[in-house]
N, C-alpha and C positions, 0 to 999 in steps of 0.2 A: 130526491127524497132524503131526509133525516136519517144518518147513518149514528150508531154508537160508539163508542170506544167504551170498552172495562177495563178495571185496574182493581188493584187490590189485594187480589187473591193472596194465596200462601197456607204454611203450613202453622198449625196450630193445635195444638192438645184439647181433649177434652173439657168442656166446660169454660174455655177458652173466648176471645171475642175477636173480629174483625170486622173490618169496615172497609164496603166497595165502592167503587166511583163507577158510573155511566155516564159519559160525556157527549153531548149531542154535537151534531157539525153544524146544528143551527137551533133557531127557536121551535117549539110545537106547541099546538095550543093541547093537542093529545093528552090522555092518557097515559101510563108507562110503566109496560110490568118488567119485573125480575123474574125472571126464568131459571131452572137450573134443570143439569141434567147430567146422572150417575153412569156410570161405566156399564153398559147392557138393560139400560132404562128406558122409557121414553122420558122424554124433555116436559117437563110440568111445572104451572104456575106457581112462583113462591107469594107474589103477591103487587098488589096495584095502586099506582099511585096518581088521583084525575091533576089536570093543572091547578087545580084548588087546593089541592091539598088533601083532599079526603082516599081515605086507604080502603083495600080489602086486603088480608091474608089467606093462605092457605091455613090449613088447620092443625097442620103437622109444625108450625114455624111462628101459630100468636103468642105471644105473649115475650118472643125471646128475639125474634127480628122484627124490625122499622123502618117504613122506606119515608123518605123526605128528599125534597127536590128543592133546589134552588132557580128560578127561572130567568134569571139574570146573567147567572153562569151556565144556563143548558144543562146544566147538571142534576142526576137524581141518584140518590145513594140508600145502600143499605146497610145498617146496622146489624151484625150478628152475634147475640149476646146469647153464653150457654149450650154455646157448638155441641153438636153431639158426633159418633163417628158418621151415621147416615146423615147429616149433610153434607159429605162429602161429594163434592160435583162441581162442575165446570157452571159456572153462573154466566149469563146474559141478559143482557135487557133490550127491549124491543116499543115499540109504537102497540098500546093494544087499546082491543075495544073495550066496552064496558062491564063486558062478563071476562076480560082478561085474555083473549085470546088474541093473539102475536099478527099485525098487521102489515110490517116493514122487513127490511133486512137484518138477519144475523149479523154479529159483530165475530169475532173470535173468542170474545168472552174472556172469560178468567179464572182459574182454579182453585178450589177451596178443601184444600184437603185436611182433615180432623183426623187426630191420629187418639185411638182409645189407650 
C-alpha cells in the first residue's frame, strides 16, 4: 500500500507562512487529505485533495491554506498562509475517501509550530 513521507514543518511566528511536502512511495489514483493533530486533541481533517484536482477544507483553515498535488512527483502539498497559534500541530497526510476520512497508513508526519 502507498505510504507518505511529510516534510516541512518548523517553527514560525504568527501570521507567518509555510509550506509542507507529502511524498507518496508511489502513484494513487486516490484522494488525499491533510490531517493535523494538537497536543491533547483528536486528529481532524484540514482538508482534501481528489486526483483532479478539486479540493475541500475544513472551515477553520479556507481561505488561508491550499492543498495541490503534483502527480508526476507523488506529491501533494500544503500551503499555510496567515498561521495562527491554534494551528499549531503535528500535520499528516493520508489516502482518504470522499468525505475525507483517513483510509491508509500514518506517516510520522511533521510539526508545525506558531509561536503567538
Amino acid at each position: 500500500q502507498v505510504q507518505f513521507v511529510e516534510s516541512g514543518g518548523g517553527l514560525v511566528q504568527a501570521g507567518g507562512s509555510l509550506s509542507l511536502s507529502c511524498a507518496a512511495t508511489g502513484s494513487t489514483f486516490n484522494a488525499i487529505g491533510w490531517y493535523r493533530q494538537a497536543p491533547g486533541k483528536q486528529r481532524e481533517l484540514v482538508g482534501v485533495i481528489t486526483w483532479g484536482g478539486n479540493t475541500n477544507y475544513a472551515d477553520s483553515v479556507k481561505g488561508r491554506f491550499t492543498i495541490s498535488r503534483d502527480n508526476a512527483k507523488n506529491t501533494v502539498y500544503l500551503q499555510m498562509n496567515s498561521l495562527k497559534f491554534e494551528d499549531t500541530a503535528g500535520y499528516y497526510c493520508n489516502l482518504a475517501s470522499a468525505r475525507g476520512a483517513p483510509l491508509g497508513y500514518w506517516g510520522q508526519g511533521t510539526q508545525v509550530t506558531v509561536s503567538s
